[in-house]
mmCIF file as gemmi writes it, N, C-alpha and C atoms, coordinates in Angstrom:
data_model
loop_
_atom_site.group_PDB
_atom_site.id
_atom_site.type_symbol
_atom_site.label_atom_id
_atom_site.label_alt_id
_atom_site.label_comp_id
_atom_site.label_asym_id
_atom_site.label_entity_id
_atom_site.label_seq_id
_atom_site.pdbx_PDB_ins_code
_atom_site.Cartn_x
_atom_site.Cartn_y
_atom_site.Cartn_z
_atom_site.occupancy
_atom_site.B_iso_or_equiv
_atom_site.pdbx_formal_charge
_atom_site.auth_seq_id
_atom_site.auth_asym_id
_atom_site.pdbx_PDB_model_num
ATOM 1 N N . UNK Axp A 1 ? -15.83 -12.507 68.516 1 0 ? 1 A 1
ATOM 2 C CA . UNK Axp A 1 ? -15.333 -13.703 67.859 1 0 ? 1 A 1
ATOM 3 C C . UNK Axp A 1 ? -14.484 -13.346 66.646 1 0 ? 1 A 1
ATOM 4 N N . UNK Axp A 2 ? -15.14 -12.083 65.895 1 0 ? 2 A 1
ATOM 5 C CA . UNK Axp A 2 ? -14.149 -12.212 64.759 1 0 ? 2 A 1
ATOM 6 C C . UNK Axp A 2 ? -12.688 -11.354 65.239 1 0 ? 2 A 1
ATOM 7 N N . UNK Axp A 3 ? -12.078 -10.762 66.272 1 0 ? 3 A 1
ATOM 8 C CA . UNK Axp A 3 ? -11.036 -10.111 66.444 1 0 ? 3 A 1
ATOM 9 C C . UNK Axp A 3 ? -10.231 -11.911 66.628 1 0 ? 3 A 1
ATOM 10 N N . UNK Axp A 4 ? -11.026 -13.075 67.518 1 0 ? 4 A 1
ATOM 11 C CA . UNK Axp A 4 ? -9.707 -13.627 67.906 1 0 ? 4 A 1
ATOM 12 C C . UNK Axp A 4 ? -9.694 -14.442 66.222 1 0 ? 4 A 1
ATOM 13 N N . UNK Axp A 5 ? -10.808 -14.615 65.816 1 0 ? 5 A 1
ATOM 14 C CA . UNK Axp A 5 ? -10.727 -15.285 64.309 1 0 ? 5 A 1
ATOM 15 C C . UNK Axp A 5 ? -9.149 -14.374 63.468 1 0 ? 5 A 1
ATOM 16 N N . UNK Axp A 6 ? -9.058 -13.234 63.556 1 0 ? 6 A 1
ATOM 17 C CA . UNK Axp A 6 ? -8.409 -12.11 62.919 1 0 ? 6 A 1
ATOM 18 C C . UNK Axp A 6 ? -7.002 -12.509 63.767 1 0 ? 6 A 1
ATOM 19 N N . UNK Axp A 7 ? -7.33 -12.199 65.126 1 0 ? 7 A 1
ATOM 20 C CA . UNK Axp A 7 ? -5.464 -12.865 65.796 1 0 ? 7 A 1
ATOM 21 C C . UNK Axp A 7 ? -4.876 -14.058 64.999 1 0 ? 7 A 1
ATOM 22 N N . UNK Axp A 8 ? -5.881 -15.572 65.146 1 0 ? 8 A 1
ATOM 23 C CA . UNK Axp A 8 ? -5.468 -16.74 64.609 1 0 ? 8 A 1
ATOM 24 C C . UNK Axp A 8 ? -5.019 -16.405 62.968 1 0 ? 8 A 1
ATOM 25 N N . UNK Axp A 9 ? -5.871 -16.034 62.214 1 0 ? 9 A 1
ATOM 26 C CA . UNK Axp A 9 ? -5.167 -15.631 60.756 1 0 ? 9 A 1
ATOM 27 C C . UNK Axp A 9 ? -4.247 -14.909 60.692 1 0 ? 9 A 1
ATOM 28 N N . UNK Axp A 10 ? -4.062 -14.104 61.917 1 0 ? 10 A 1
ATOM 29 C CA . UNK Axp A 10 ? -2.679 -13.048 61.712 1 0 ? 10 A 1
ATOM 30 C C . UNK Axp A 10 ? -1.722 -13.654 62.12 1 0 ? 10 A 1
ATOM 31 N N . UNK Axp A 11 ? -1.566 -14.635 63.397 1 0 ? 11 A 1
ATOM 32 C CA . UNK Axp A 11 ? -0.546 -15.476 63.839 1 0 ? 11 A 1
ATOM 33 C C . UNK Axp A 11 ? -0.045 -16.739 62.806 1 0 ? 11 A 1
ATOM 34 N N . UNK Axp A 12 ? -0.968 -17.327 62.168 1 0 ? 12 A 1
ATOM 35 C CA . UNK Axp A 12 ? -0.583 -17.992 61.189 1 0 ? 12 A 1
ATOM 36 C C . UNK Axp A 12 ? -0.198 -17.243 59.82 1 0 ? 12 A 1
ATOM 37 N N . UNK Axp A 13 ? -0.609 -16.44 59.33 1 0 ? 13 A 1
ATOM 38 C CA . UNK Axp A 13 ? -0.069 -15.872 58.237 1 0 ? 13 A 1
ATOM 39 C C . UNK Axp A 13 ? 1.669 -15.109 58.454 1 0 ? 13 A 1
ATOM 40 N N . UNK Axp A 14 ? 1.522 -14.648 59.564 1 0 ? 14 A 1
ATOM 41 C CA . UNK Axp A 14 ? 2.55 -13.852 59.863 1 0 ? 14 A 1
ATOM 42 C C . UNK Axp A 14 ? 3.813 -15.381 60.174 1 0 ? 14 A 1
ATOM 43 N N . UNK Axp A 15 ? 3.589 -16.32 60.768 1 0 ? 15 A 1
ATOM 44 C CA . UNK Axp A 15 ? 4.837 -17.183 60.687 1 0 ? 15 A 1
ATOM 45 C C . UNK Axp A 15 ? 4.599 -18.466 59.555 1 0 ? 15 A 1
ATOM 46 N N . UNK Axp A 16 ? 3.758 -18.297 58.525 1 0 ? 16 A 1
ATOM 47 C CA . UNK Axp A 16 ? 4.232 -19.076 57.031 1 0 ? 16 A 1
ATOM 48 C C . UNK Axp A 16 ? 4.727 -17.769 56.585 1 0 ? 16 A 1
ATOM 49 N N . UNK Axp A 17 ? 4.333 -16.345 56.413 1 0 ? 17 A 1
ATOM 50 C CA . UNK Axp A 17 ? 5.839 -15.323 55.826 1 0 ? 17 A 1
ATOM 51 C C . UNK Axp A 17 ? 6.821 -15.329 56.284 1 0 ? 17 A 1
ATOM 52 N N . UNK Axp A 18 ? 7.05 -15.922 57.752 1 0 ? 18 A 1
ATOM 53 C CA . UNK Axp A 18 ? 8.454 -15.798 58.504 1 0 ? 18 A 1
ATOM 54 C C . UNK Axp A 18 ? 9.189 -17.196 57.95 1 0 ? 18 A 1
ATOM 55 N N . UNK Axp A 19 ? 8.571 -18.12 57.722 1 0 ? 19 A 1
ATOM 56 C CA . UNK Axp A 19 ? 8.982 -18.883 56.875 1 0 ? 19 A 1
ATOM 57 C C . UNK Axp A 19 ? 9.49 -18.693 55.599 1 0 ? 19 A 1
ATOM 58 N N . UNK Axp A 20 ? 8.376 -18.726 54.641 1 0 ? 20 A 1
ATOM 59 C CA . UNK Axp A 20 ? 9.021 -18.24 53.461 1 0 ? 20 A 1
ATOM 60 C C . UNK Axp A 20 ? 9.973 -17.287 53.035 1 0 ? 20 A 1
ATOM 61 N N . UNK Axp A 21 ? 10.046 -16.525 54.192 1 0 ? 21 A 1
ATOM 62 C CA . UNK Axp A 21 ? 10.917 -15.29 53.74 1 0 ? 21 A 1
ATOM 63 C C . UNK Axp A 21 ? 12.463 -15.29 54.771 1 0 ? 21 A 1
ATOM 64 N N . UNK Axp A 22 ? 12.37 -16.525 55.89 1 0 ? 22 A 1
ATOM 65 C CA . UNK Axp A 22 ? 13.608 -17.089 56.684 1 0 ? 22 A 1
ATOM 66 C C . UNK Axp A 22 ? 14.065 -15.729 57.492 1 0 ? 22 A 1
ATOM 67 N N . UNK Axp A 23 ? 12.845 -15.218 57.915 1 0 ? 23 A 1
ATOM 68 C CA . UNK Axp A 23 ? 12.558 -14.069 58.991 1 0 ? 23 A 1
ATOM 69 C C . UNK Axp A 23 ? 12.903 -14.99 60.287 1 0 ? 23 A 1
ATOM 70 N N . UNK Axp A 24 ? 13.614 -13.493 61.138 1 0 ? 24 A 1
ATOM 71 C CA . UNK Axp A 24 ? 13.619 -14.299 62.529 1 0 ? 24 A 1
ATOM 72 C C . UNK Axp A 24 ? 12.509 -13.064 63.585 1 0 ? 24 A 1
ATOM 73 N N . UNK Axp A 25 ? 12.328 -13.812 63.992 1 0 ? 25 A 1
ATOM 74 C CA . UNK Axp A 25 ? 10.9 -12.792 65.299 1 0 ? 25 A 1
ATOM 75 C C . UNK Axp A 25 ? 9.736 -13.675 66.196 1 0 ? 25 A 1
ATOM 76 N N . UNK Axp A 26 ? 9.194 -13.387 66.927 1 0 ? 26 A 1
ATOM 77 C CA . UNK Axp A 26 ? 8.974 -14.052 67.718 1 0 ? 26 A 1
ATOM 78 C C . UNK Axp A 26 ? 7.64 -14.177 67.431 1 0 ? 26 A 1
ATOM 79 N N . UNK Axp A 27 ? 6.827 -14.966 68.399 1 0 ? 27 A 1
ATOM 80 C CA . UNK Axp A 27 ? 5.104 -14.181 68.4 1 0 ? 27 A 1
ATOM 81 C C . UNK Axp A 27 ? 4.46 -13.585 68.03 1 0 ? 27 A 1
ATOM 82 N N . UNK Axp A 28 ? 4.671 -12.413 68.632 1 0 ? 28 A 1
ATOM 83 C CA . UNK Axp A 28 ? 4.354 -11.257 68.815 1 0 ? 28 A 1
ATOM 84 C C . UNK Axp A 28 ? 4.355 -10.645 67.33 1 0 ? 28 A 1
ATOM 85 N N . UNK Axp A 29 ? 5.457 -10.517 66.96 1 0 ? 29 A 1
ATOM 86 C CA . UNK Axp A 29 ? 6.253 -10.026 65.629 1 0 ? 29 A 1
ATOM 87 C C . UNK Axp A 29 ? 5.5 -10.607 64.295 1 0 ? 29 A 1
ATOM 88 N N . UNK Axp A 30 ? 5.485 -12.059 64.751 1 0 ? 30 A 1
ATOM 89 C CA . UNK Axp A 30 ? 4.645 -12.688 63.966 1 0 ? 30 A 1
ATOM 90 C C . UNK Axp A 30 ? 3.026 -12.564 63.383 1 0 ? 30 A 1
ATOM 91 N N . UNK Axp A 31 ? 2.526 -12.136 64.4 1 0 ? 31 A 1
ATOM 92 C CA . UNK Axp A 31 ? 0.77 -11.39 64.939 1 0 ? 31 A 1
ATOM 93 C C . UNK Axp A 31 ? 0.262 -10.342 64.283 1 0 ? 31 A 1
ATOM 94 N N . UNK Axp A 32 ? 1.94 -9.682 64.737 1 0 ? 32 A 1
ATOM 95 C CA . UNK Axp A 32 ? 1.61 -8.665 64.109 1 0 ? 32 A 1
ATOM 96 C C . UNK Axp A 32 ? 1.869 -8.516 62.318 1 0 ? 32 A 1
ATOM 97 N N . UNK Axp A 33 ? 2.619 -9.312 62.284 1 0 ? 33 A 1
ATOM 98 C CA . UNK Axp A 33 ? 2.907 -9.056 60.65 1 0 ? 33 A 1
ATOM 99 C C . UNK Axp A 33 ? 2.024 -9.724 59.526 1 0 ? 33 A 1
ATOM 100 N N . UNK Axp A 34 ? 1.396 -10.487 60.293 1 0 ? 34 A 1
ATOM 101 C CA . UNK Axp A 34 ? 0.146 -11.393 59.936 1 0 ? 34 A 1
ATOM 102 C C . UNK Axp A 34 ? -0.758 -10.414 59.812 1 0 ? 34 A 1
ATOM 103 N N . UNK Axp A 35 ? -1.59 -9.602 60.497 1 0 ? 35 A 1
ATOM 104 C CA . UNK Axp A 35 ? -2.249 -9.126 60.519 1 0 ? 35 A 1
ATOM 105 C C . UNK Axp A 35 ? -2.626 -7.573 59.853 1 0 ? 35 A 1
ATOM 106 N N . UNK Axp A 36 ? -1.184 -7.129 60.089 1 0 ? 36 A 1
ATOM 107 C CA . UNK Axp A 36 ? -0.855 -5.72 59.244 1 0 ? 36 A 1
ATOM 108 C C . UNK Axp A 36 ? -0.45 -6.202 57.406 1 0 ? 36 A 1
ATOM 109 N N . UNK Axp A 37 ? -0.163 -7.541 57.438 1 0 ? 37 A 1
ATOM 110 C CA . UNK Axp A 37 ? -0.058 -7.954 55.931 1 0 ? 37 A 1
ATOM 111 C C . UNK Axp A 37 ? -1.273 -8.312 55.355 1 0 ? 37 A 1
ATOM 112 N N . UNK Axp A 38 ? -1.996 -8.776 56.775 1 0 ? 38 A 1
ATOM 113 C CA . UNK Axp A 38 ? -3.626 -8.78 55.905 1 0 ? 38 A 1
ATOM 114 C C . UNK Axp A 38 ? -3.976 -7.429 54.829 1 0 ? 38 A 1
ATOM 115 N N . UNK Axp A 39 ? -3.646 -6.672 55.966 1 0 ? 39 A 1
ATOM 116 C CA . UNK Axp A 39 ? -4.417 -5.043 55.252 1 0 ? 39 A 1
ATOM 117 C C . UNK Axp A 39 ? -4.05 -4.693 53.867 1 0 ? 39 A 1
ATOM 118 N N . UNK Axp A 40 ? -2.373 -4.852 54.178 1 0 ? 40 A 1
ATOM 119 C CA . UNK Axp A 40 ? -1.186 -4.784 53.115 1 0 ? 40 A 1
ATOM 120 C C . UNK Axp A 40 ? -1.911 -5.745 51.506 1 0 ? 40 A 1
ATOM 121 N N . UNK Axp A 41 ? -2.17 -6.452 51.806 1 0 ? 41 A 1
ATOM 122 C CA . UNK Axp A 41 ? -2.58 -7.978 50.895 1 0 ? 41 A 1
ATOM 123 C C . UNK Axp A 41 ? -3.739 -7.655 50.396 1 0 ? 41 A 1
ATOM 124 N N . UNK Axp A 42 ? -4.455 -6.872 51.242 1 0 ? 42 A 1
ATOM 125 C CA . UNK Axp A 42 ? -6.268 -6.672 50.996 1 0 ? 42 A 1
ATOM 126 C C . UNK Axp A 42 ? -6.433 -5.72 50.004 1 0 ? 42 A 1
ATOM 127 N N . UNK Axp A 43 ? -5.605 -4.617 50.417 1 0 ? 43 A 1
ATOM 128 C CA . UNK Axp A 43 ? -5.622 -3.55 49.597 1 0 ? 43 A 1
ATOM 129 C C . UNK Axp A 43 ? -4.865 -3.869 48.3 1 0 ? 43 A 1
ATOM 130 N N . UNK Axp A 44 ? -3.979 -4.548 48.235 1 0 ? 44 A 1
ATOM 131 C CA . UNK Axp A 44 ? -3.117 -4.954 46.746 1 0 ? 44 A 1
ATOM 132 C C . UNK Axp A 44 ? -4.016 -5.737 46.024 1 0 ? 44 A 1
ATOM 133 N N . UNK Axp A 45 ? -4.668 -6.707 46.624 1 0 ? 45 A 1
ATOM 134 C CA . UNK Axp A 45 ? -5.162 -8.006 46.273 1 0 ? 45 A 1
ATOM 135 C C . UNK Axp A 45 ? -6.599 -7.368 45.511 1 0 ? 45 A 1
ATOM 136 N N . UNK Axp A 46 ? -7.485 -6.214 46.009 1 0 ? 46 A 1
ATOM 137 C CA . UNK Axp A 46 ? -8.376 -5.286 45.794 1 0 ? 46 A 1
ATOM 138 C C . UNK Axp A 46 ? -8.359 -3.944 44.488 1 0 ? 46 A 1
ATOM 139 N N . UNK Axp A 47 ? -6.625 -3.957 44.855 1 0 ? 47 A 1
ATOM 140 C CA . UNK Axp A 47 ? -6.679 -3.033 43.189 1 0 ? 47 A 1
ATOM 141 C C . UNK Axp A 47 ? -6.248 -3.63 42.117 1 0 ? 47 A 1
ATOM 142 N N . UNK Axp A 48 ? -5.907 -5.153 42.212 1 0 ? 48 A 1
ATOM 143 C CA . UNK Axp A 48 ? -5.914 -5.74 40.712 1 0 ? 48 A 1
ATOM 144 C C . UNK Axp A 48 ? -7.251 -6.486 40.671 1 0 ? 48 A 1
ATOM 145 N N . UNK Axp A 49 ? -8.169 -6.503 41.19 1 0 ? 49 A 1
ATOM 146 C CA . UNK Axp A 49 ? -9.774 -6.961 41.664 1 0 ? 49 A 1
ATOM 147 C C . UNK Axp A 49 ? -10.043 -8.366 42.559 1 0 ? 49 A 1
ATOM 148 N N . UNK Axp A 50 ? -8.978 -8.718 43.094 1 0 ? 50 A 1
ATOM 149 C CA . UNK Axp A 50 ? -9.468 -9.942 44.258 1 0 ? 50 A 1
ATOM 150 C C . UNK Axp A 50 ? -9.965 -10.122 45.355 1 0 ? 50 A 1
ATOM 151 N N . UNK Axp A 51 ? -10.563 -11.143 45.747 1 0 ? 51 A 1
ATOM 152 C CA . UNK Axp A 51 ? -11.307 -10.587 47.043 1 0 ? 51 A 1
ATOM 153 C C . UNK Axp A 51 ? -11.149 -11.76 47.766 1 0 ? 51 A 1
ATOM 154 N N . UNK Axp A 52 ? -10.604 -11.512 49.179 1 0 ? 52 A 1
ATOM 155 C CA . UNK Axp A 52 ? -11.101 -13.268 49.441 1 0 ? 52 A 1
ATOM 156 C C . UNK Axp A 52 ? -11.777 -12.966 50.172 1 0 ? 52 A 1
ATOM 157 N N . UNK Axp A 53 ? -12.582 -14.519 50.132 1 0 ? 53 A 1
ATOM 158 C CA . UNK Axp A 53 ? -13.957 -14.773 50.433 1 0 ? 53 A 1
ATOM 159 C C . UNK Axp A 53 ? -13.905 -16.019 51.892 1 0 ? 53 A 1
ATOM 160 N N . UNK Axp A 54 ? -12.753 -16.481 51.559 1 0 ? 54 A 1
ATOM 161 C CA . UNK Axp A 54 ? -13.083 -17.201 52.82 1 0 ? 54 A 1
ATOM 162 C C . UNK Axp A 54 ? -11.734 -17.428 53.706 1 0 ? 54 A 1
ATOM 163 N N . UNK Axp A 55 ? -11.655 -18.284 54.984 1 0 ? 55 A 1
ATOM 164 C CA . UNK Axp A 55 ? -10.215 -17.991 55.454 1 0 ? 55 A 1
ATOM 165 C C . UNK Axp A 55 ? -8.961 -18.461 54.397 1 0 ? 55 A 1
ATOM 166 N N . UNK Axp A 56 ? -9.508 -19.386 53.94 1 0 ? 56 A 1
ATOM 167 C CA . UNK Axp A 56 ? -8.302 -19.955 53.399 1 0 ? 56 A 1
ATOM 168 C C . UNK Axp A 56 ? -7.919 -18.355 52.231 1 0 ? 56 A 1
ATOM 169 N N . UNK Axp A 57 ? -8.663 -17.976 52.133 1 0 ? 57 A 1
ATOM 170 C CA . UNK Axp A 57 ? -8.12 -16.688 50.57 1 0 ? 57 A 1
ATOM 171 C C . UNK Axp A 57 ? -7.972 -15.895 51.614 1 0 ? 57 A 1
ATOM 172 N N . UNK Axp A 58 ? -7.848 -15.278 53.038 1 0 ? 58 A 1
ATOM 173 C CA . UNK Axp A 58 ? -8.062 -14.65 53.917 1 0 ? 58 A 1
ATOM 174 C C . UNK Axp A 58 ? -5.959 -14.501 54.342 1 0 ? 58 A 1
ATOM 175 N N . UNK Axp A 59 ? -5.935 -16.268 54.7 1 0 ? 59 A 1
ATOM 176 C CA . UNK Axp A 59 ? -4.808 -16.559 55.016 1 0 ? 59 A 1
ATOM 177 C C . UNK Axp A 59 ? -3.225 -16.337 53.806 1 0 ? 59 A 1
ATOM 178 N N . UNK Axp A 60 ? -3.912 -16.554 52.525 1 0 ? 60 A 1
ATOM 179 C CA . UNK Axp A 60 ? -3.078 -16.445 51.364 1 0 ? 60 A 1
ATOM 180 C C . UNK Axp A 60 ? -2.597 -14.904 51.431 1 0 ? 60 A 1
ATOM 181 N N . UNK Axp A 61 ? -3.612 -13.965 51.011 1 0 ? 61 A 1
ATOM 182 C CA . UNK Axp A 61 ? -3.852 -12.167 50.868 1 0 ? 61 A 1
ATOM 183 C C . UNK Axp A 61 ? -2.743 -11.853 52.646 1 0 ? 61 A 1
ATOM 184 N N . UNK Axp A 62 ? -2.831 -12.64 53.629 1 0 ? 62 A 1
ATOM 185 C CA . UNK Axp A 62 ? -2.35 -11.903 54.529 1 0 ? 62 A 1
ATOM 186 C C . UNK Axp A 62 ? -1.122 -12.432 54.626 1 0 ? 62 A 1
ATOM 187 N N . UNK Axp A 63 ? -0.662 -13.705 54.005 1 0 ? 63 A 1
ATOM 188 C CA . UNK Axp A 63 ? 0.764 -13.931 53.458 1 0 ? 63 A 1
ATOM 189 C C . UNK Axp A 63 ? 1.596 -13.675 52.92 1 0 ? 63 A 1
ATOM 190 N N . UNK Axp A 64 ? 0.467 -12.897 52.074 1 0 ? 64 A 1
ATOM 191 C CA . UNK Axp A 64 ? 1.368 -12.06 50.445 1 0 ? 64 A 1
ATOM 192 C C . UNK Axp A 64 ? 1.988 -10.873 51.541 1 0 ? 64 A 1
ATOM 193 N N . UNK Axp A 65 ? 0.913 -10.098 51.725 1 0 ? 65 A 1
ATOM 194 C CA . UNK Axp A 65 ? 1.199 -8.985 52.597 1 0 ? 65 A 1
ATOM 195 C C . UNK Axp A 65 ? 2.538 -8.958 53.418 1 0 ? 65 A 1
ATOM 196 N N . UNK Axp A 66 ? 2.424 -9.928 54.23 1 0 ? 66 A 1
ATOM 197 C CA . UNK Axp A 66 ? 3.67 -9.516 55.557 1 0 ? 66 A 1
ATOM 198 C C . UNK Axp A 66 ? 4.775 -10.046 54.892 1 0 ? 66 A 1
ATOM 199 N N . UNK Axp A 67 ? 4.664 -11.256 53.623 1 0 ? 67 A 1
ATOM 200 C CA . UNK Axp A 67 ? 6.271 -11.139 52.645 1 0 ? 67 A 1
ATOM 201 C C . UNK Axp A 67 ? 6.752 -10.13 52.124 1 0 ? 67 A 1
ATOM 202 N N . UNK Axp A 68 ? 5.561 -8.892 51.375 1 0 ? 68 A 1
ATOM 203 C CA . UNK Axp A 68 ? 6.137 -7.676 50.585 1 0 ? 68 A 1
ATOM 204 C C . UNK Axp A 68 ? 6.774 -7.063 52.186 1 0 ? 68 A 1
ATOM 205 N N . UNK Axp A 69 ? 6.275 -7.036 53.446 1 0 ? 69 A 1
ATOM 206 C CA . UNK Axp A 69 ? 6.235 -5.935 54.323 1 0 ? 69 A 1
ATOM 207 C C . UNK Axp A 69 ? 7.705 -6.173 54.946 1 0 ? 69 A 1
ATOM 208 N N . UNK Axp A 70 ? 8.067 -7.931 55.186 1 0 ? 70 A 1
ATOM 209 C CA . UNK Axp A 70 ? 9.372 -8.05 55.329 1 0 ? 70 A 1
ATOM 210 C C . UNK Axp A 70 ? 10.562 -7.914 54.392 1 0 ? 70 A 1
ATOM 211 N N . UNK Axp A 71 ? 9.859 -7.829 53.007 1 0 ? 71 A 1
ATOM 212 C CA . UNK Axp A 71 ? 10.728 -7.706 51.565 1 0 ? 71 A 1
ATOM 213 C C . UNK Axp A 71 ? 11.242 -6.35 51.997 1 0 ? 71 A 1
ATOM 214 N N . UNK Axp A 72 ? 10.155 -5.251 51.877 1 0 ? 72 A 1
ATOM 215 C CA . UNK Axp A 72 ? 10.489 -3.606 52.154 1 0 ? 72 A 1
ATOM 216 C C . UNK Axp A 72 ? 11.277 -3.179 53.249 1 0 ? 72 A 1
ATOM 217 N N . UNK Axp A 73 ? 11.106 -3.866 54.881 1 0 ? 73 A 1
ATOM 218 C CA . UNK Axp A 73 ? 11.47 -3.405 55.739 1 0 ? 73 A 1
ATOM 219 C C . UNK Axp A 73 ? 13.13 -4.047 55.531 1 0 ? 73 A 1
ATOM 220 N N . UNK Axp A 74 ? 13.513 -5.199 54.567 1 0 ? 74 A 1
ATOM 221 C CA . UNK Axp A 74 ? 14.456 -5.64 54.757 1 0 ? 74 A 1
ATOM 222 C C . UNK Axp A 74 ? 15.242 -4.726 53.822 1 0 ? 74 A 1
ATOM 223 N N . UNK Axp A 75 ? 14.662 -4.387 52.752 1 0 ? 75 A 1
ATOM 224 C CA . UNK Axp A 75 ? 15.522 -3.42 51.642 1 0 ? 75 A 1
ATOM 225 C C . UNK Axp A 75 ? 15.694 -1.224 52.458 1 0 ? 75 A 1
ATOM 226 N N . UNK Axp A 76 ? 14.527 -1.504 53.573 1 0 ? 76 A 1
ATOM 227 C CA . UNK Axp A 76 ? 14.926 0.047 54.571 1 0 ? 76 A 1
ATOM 228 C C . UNK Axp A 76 ? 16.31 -0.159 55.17 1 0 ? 76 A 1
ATOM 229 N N . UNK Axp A 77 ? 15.973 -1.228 55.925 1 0 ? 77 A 1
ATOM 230 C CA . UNK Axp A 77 ? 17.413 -1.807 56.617 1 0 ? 77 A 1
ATOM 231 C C . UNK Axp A 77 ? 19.166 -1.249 56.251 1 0 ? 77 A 1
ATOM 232 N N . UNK Axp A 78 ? 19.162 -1.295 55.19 1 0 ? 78 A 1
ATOM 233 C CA . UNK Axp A 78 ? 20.153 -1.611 54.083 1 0 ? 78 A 1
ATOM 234 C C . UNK Axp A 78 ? 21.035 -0.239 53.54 1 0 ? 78 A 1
């Protein structure tokens, strides 16, 4: 239960960053950036001392994440 709990937060986190950040990608892209921004978010969010505790702080931390991850991959690009 908690991997598809972890898909759904990664699919939604990953396309409100594709939003905010006027990313184009699909699904998939989305899933994944959701989910790898969790980690991204967890670990940032962890060395200035935050923690979330529930989905909603779950969904924020993995938002932050896949915006820095499309911020960076967009400034590799370049």
């Amino acid at each position: 239960m908690g991997i598809i709990i972890g898909l759904i937060v990664g699919a939604i986190s990953g396309c409100i960053a594709g939003v905010i950040m006027k990313s184009q990608g699909g699904w998939i892209r989305n899933i994944i950036l959701g989910i790898v921004g969790g980690f991204v978010g967890g670990i940032l969010f962890g060395i200035i001392g935050f923690q979330a505790s529930n989905i909603i702080g779950s969904i924020i931390t993995s938002v932050v994440g896949a915006c820095l991850l499309i911020f960076i991959g967009r400034k590799l690009m370049k």
